[in-house]
MARBA-3410 file (N, C-alpha, C, O; in Angstrom, 1 decimal):
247
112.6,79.0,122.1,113.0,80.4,121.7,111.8,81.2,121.3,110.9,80.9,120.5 ~ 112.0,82.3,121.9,110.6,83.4,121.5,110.8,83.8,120.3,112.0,83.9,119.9 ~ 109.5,84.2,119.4,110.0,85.3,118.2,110.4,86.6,118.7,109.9,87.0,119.8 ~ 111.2,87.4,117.9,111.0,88.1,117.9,110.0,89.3,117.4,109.4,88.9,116.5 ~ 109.7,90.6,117.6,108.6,91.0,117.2,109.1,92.0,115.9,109.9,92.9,115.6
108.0,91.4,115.2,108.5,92.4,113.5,108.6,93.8,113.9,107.9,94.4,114.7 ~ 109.6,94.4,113.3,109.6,95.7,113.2,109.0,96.3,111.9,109.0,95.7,110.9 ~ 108.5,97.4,112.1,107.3,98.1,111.2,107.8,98.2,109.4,107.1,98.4,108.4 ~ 109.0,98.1,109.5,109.5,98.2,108.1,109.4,96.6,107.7,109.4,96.2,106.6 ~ 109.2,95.7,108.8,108.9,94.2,108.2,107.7,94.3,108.2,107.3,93.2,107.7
106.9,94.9,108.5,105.5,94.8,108.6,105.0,95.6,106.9,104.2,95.3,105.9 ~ 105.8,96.3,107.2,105.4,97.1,105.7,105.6,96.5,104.8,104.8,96.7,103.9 ~ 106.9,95.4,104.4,107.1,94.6,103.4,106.1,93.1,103.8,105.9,92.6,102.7 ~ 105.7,92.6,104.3,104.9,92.2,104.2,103.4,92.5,103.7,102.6,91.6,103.4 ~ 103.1,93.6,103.7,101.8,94.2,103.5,101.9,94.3,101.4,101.0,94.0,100.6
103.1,94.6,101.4,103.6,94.4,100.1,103.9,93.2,99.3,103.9,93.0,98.1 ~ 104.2,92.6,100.1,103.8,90.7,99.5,102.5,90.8,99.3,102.0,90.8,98.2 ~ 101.9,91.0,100.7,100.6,90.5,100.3,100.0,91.0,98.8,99.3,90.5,98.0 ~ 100.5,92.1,99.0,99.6,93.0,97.5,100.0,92.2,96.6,99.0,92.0,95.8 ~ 101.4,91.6,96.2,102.0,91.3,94.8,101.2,89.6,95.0,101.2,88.9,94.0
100.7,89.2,96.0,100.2,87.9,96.1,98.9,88.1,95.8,98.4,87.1,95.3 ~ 98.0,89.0,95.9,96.9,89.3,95.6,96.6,89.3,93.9,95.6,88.8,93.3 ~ 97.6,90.0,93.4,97.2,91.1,92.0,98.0,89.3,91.5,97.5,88.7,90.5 ~ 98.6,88.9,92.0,98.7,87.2,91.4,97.6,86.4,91.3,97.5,85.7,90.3 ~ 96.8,86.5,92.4,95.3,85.8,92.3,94.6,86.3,91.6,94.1,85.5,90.9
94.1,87.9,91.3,93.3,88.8,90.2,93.5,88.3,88.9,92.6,88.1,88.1 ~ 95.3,88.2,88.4,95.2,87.7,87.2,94.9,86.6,86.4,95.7,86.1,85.6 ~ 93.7,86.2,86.6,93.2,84.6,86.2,92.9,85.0,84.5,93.5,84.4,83.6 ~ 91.8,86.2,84.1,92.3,86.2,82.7,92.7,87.6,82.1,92.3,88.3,81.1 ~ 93.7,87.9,83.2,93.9,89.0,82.9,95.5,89.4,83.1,95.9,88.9,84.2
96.4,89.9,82.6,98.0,89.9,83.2,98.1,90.4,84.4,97.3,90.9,85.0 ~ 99.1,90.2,84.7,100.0,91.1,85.9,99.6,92.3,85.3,98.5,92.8,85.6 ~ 100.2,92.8,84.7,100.3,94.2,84.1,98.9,94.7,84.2,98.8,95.5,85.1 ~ 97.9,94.4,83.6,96.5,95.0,83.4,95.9,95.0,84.8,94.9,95.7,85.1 ~ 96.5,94.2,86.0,95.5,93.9,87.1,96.4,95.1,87.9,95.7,95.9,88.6
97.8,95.3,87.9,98.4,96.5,88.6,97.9,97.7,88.2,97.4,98.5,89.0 ~ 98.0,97.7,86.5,97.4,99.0,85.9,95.7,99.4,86.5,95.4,100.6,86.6 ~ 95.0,98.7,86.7,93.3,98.5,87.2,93.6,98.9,88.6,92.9,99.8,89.0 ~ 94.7,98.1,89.5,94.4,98.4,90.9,94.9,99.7,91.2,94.6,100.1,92.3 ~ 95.6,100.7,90.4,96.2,101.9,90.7,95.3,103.1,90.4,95.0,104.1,91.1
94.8,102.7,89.0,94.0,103.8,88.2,92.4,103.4,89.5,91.7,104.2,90.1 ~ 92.3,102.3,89.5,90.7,102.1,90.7,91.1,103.2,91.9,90.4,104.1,92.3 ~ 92.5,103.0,92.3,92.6,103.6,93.9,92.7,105.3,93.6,92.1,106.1,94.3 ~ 93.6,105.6,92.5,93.4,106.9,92.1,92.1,107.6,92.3,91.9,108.5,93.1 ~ 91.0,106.9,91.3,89.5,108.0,90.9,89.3,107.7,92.4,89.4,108.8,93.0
89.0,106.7,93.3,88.7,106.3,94.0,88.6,108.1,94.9,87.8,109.1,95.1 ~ 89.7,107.7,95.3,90.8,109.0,95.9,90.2,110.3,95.1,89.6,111.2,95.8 ~ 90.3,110.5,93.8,89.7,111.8,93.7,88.4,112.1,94.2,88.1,113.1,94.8 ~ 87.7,111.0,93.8,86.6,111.6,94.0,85.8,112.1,95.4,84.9,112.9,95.7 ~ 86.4,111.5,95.7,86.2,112.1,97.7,85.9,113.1,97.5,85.1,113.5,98.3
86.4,114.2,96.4,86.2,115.7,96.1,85.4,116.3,95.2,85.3,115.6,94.2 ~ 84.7,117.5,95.1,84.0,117.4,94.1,85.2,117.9,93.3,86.3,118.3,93.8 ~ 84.9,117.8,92.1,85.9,118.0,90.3,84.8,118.2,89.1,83.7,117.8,89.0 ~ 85.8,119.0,88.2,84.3,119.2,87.1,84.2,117.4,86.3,83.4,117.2,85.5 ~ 85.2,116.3,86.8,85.5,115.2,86.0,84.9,114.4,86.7,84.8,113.4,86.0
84.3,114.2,87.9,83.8,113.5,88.5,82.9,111.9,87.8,82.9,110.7,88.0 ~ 82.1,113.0,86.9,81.2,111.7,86.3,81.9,110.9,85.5,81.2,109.8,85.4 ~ 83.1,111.0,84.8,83.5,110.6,83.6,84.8,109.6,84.7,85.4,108.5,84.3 ~ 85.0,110.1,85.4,86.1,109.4,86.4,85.2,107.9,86.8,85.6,106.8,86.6 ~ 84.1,108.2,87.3,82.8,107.3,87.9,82.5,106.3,86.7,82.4,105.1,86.7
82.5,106.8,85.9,82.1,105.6,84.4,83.2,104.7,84.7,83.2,103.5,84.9 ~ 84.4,105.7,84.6,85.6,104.8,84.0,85.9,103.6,85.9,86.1,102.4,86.1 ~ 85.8,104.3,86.3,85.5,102.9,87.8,84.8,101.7,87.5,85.2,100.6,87.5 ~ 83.7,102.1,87.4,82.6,101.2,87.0,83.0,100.1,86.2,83.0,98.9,86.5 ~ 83.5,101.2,84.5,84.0,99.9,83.5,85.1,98.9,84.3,84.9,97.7,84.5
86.1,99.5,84.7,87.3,98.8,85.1,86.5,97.4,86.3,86.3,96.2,86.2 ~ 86.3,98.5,87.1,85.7,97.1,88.5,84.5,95.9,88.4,84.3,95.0,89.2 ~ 83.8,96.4,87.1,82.7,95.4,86.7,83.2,94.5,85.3,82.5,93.9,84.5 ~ 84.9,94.7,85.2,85.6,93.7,84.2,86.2,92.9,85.1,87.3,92.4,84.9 ~ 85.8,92.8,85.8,86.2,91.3,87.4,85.1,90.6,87.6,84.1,91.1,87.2
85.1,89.9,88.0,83.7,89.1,88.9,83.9,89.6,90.2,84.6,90.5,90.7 ~ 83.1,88.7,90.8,82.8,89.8,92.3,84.0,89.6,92.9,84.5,90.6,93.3 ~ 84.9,87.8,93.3,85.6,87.5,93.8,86.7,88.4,93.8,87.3,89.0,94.7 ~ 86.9,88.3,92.4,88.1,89.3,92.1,88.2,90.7,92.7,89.2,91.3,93.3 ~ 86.6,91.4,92.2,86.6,92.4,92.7,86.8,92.8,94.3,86.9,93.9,94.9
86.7,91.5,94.8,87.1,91.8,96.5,88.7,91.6,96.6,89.2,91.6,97.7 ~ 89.4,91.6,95.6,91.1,91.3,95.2,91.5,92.7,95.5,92.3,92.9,96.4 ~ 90.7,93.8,94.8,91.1,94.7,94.2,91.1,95.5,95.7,92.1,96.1,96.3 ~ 90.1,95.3,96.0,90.2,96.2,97.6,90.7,95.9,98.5,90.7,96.8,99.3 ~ 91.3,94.5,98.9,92.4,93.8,99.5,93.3,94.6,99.5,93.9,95.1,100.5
93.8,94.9,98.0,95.3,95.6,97.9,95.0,97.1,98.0,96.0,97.7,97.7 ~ 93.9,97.9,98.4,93.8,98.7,98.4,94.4,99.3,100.0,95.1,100.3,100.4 ~ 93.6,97.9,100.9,94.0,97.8,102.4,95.1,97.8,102.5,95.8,98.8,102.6 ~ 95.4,96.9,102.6,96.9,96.4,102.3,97.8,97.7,102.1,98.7,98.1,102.9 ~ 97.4,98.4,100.8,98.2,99.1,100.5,98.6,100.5,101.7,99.6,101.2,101.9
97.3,100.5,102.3,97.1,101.8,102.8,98.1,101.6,104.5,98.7,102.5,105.1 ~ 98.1,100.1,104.9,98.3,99.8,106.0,100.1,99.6,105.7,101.1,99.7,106.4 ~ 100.0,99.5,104.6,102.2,99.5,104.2,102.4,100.8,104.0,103.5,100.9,103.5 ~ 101.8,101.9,104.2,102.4,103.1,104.0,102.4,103.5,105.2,103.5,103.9,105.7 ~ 101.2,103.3,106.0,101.0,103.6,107.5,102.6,103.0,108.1,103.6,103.7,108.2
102.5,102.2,108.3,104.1,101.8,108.7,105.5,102.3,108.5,106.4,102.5,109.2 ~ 105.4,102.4,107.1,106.5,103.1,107.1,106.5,104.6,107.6,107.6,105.1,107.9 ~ 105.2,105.4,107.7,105.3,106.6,108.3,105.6,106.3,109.4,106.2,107.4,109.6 ~ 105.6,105.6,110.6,105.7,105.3,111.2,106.7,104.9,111.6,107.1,104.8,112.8 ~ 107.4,104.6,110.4,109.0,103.8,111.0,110.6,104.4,110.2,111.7,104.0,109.9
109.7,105.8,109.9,110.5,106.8,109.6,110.2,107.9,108.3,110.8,109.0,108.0 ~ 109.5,107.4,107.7,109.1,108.1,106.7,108.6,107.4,105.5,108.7,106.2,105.2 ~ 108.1,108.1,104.8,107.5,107.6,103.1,108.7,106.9,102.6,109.9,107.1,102.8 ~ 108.1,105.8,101.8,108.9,105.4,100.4,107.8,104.6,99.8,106.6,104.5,100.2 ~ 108.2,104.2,98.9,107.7,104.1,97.4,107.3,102.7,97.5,108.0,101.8,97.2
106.4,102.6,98.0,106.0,101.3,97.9,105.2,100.4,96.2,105.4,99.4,95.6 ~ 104.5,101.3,96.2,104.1,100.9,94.6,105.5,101.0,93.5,105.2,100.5,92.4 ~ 106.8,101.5,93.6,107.5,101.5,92.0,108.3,100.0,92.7,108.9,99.3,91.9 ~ 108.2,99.7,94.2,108.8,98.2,94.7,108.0,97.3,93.9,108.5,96.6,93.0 ~ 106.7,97.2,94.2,105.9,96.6,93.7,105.8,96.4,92.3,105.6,95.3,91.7
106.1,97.6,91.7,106.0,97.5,90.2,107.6,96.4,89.9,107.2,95.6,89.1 ~ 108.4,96.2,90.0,110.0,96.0,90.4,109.5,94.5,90.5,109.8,93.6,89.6 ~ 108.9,94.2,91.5,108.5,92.9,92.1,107.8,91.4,91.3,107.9,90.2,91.4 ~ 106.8,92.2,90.4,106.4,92.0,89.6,107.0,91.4,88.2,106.7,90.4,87.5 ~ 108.0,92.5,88.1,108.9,92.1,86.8,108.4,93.1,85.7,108.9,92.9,84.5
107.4,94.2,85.9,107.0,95.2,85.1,107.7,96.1,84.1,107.2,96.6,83.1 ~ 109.1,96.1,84.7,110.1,97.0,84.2,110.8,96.1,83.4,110.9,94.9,83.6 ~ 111.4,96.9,82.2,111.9,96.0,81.2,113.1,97.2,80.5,113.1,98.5,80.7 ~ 113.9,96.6,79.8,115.0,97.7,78.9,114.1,98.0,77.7,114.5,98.9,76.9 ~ 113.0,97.2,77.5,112.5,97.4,76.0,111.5,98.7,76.4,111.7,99.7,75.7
110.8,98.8,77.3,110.0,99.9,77.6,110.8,100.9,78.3,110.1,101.7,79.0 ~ 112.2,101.0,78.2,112.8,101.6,79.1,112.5,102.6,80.3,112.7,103.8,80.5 ~ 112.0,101.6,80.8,111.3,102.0,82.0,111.6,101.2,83.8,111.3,100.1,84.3 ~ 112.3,102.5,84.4,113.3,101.7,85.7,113.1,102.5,86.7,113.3,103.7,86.4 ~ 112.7,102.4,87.6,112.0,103.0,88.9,113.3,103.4,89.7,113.7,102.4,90.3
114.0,104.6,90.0,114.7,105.0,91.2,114.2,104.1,92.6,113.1,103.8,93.1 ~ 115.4,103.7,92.8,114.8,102.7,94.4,115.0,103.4,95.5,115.8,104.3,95.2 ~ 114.7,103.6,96.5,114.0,104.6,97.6,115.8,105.1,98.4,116.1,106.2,98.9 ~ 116.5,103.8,98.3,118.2,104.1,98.6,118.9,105.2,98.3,119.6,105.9,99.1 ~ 118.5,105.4,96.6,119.2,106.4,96.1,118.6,107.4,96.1,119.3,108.4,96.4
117.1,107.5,95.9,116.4,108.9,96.0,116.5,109.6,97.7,116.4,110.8,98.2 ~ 116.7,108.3,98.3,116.8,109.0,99.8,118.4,109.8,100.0,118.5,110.7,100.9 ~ 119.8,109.4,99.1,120.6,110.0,99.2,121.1,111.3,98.5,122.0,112.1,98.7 ~ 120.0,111.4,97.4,120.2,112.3,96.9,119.2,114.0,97.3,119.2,115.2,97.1 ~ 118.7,112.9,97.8,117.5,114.2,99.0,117.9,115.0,99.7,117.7,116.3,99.6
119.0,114.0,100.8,119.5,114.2,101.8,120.8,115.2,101.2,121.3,116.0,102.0 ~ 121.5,115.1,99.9,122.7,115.9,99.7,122.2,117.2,99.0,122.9,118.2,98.9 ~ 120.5,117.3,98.3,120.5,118.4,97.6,119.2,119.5,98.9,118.9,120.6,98.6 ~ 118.6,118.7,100.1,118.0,119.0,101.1,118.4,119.1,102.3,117.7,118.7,103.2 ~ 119.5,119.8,102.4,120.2,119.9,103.8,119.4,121.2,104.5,118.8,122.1,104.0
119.9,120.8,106.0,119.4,121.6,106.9,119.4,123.2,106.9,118.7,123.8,107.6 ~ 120.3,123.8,106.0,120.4,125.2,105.7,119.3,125.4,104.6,118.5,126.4,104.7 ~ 119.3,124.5,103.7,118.4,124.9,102.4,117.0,124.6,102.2,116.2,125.1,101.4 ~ 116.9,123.8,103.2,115.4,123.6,103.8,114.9,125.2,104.7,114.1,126.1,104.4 ~ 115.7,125.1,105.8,115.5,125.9,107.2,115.1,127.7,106.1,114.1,128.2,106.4
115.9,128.4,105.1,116.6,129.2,104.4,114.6,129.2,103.0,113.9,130.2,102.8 ~ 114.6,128.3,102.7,113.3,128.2,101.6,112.2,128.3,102.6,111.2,128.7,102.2 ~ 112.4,127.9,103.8,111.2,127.8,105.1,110.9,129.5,105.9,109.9,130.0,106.3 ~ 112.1,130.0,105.9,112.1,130.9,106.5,111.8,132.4,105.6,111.5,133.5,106.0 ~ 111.9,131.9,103.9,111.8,133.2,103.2,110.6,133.2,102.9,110.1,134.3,102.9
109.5,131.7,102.4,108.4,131.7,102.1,107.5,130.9,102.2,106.5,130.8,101.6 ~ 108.1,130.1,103.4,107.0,129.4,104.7,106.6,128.0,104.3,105.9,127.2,104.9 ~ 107.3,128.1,103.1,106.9,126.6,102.6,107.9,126.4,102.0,108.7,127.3,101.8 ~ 108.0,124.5,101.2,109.4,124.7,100.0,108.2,123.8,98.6,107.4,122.9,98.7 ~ 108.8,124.6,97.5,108.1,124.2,96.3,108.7,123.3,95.9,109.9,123.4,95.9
108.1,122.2,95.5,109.0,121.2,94.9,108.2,120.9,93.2,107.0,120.7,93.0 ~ 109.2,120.8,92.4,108.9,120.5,90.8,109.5,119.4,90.5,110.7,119.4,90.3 ~ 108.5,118.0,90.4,109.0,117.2,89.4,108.8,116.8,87.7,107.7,116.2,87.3 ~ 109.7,117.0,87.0,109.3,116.8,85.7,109.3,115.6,84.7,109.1,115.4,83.5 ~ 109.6,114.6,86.0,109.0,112.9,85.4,109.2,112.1,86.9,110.3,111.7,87.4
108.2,111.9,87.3,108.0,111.7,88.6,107.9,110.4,89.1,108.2,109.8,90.1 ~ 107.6,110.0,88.1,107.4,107.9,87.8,106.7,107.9,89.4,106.2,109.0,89.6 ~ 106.6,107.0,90.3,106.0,106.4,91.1,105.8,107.5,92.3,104.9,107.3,93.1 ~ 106.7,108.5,92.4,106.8,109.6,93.2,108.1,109.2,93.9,107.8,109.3,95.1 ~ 109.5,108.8,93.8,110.1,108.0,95.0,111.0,109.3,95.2,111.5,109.7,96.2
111.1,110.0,94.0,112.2,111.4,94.9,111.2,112.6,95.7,111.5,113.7,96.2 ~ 110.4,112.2,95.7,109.3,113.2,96.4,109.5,112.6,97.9,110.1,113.3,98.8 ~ 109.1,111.5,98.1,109.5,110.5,98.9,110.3,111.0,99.9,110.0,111.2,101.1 ~ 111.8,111.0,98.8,112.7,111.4,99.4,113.0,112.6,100.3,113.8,112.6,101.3 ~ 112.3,113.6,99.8,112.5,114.6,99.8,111.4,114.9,101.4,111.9,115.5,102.4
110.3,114.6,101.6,109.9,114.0,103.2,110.5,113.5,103.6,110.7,113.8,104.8 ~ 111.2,112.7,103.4,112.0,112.2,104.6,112.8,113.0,105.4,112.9,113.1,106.6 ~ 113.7,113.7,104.2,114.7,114.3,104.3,114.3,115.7,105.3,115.1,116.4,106.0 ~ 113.1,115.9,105.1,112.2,116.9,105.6,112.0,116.9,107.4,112.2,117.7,108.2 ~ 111.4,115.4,107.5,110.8,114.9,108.6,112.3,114.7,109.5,112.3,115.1,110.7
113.7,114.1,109.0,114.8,114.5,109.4,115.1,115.7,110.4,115.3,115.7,111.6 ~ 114.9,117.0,109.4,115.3,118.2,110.0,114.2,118.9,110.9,114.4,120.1,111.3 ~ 112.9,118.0,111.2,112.0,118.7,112.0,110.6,119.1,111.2,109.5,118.8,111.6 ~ 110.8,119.6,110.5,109.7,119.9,109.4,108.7,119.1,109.2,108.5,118.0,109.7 ~ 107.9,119.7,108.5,106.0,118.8,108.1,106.2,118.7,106.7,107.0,119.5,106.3
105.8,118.1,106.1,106.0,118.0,104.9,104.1,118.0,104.5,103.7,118.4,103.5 ~ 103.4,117.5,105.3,102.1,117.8,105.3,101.3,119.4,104.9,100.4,119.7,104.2 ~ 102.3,120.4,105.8,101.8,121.8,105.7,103.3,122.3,105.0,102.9,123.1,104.1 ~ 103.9,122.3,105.0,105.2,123.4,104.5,105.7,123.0,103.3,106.4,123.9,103.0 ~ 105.7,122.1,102.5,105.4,121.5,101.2,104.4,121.2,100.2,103.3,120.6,100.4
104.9,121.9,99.0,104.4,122.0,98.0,104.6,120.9,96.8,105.8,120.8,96.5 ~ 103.9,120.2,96.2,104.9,119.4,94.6,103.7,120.0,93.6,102.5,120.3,93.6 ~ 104.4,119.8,92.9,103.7,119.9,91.3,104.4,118.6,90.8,105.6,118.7,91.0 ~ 104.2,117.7,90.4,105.0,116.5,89.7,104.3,116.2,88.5,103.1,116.2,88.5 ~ 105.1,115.9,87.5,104.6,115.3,86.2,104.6,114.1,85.4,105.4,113.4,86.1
104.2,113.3,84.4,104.5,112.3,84.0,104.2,112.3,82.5,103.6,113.2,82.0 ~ 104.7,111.3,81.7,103.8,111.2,81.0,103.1,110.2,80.4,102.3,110.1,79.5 ~ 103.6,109.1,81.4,103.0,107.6,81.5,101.6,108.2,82.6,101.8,108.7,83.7 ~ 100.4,108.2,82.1,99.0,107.9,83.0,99.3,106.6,84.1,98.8,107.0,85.1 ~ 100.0,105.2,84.3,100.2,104.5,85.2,101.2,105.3,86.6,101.0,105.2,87.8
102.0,105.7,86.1,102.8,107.0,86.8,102.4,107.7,87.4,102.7,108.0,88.5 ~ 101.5,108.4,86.5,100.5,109.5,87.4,99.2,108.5,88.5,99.1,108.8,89.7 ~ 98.6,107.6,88.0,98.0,107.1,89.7,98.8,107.1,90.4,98.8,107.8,91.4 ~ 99.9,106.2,90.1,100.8,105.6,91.3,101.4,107.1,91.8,100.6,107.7,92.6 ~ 101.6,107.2,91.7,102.1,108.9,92.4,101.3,109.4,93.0,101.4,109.4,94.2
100.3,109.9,92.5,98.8,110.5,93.4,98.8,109.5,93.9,99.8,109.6,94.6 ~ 98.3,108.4,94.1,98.0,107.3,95.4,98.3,107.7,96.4,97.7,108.2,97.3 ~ 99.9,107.4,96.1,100.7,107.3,96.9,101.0,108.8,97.9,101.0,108.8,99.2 ~ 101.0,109.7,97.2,101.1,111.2,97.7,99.6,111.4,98.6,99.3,111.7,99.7 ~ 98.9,111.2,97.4,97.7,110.9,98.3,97.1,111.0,100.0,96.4,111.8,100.7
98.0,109.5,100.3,98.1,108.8,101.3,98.6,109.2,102.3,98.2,109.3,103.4 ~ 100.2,109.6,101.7,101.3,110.2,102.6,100.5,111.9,103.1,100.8,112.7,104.0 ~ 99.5,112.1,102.3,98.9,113.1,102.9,100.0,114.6,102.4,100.3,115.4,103.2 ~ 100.4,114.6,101.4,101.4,115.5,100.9,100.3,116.6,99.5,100.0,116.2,98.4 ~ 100.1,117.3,99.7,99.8,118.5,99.3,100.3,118.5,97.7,101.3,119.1,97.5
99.9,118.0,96.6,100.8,118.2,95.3,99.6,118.3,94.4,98.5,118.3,94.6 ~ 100.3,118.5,93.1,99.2,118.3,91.8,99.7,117.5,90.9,100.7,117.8,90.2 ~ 99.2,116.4,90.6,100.0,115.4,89.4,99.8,115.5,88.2,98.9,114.8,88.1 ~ 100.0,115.9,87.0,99.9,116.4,85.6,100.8,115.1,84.8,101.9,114.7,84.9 ~ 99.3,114.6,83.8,99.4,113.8,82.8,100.3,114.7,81.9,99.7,115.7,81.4
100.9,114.6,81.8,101.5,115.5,80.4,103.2,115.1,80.5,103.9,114.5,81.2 ~ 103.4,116.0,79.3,104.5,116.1,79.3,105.1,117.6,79.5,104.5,118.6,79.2 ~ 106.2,117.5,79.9,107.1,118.4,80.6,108.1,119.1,79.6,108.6,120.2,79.8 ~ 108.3,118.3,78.5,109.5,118.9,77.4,108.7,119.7,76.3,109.2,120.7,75.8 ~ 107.3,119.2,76.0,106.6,120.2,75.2,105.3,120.6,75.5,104.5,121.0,74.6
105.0,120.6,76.8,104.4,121.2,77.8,102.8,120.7,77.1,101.9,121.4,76.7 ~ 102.8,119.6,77.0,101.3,119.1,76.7,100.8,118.4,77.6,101.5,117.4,78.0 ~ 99.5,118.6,78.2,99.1,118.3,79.7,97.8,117.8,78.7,97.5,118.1,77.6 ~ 97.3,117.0,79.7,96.2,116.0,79.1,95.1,115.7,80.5,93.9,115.3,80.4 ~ 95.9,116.0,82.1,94.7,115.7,82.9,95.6,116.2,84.5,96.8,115.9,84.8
94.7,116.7,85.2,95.5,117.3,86.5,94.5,116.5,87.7,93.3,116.5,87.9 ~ 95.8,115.9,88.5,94.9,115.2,89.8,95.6,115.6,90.9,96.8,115.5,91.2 ~ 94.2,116.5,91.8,95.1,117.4,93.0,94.6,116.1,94.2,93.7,115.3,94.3 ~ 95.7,116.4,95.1,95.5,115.5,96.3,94.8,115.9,97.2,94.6,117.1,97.3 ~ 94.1,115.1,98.2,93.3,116.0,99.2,93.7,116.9,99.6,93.2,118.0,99.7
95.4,116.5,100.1,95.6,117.8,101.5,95.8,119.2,100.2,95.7,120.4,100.6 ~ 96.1,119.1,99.0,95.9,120.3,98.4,95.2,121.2,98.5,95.6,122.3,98.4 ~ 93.3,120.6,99.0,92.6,121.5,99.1,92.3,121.3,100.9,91.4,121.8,101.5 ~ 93.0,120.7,101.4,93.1,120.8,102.3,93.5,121.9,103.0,92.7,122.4,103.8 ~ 94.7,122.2,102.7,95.6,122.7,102.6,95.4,124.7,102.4,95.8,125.8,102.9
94.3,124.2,101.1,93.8,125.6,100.6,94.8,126.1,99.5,94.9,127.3,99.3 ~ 95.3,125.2,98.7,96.9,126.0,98.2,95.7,126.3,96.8,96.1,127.3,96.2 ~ 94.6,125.8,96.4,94.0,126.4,95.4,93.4,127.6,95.7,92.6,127.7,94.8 ~ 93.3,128.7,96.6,93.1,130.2,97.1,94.5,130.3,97.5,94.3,131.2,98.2 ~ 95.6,130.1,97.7,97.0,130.5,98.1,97.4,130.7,96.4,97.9,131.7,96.0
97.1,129.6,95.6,98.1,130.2,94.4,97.8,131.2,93.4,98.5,131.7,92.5 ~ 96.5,131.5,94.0,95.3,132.5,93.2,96.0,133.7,93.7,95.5,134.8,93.3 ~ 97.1,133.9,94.6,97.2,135.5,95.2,98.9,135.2,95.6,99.4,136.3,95.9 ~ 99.6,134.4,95.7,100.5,134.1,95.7,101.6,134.1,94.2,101.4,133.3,93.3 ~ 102.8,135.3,94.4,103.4,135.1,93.2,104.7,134.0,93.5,105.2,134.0,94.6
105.2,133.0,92.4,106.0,132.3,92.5,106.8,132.1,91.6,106.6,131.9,90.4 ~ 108.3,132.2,92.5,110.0,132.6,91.7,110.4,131.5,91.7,110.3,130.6,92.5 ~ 111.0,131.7,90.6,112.1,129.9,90.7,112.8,129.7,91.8,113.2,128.6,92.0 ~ 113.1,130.7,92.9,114.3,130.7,93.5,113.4,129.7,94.9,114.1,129.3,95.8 ~ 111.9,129.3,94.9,111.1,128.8,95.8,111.2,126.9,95.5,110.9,126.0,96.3
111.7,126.7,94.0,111.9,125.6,93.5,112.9,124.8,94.2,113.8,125.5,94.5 ~ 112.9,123.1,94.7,113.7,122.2,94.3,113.9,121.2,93.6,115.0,120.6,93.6
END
């Protein structure tokens, strides 16, 4: 009997084993937790820095410290799952759209606890709630009055309703590359890599803010490439914006 041939969403979960089997080998004297936390905040600066920023240097220290608290072996762990990571998102764009591959991972691990009360939306639900508050009128309707749709998140955790919200996008025809906007927030810093990574990747246009949302205290802003890609930093310098542009 022949195999059959993986389909790209098995391909992506396996790319995702591999990672949680990796950051298993990394933690020799170090936890689960500290080697996830190292491999996200690494892939973040990583990712910023491709750009210039006035933070650049202080981003570059903090790499250095992290990646030279491994030995070398390890340190070749870290960029494994970087691969890895980049080649399980590829697939799923491919095999229909973004999800959340890092808050799986975090899940997989056993990261999440009731004591930290901290629980990652799974890509099921953010994908249905997408699809009921992002229908084809209210998309087509936010596209047609101002060419893009703004999206606000005000605790964004891994990014999985943003996720959703491309999908839901890629659905009705749309780019979510050019016609999408996020601002997302957090106020866990592990939250904010994992989101930028991930948004990152997906090639999605956003700005990630360490802070908090309820008493508006911001502590660090990480824009994605396609932001300046994009240009939306000379767009928002001349551009006024109404709630009514929000989802």
């Amino acid at each position: 009997m022949t195999k059959s041939k993986p389909t790209r969403i098995g391909l992506a979960n396996e790319r995702s084993k591999s990672i949680v089997k990796l950051i298993n080998q990394a933690a020799y004297n170090k936890s689960k937790r500290e080697v996830f936390n190292d491999f996200v905040e690494v892939a973040a600066i990583s990712i910023a820095n491709s750009m210039p920023h006035a933070g650049k240097a202080n981003k570059e220290k903090r790499y250095l410290d992290i990646v030279n608290s491994y030995n070398k072996r390890h340190q070749g762990l870290l960029f494994d799952m970087f691969k890895e990571l980049v080649l399980a998102l590829d697939e799923h764009v491919l095999a229909g759209g973004p999800e959340d591959v890092l808050g799986s991972i975090f899940h997989e691990l056993g990261m999440n606890s009731s004591q930290s009360s901290q629980f990652f939306t799974p890509q099921y639900v953010a994908d249905m709630m997408a699809t009921m508050t992002c229908g084809e009128n209210e998309l087509s309707e936010a596209i047609k009055q101002q060419g893009y749709i703004y999206l606000q998140e005000p605790a964004c955790g891994s990014g999985v309703m943003i996720t959703g919200v491309c999908k839901a996008m890629m659905r009705n025809g749309l780019n979510y590359n050019t016609q999408l906007l996020v601002e997302a927030t957090d106020i866990d810093i592990r939250c904010v890599h994992m989101a930028y990574v991930q948004l990152s990747l997906y090639a999605v246009p956003a700005t990630i803010i360490h802070g908090n949302a309820l008493s508006l205290q911001e502590w660090s802003r990480w824009y994605t490439p396609f932001y300046f890609i994009n240009r939306w930093d000379l767009k928002r310098k001349t551009k006024n914006y109404q709630a009514s542009e929000t989802i």
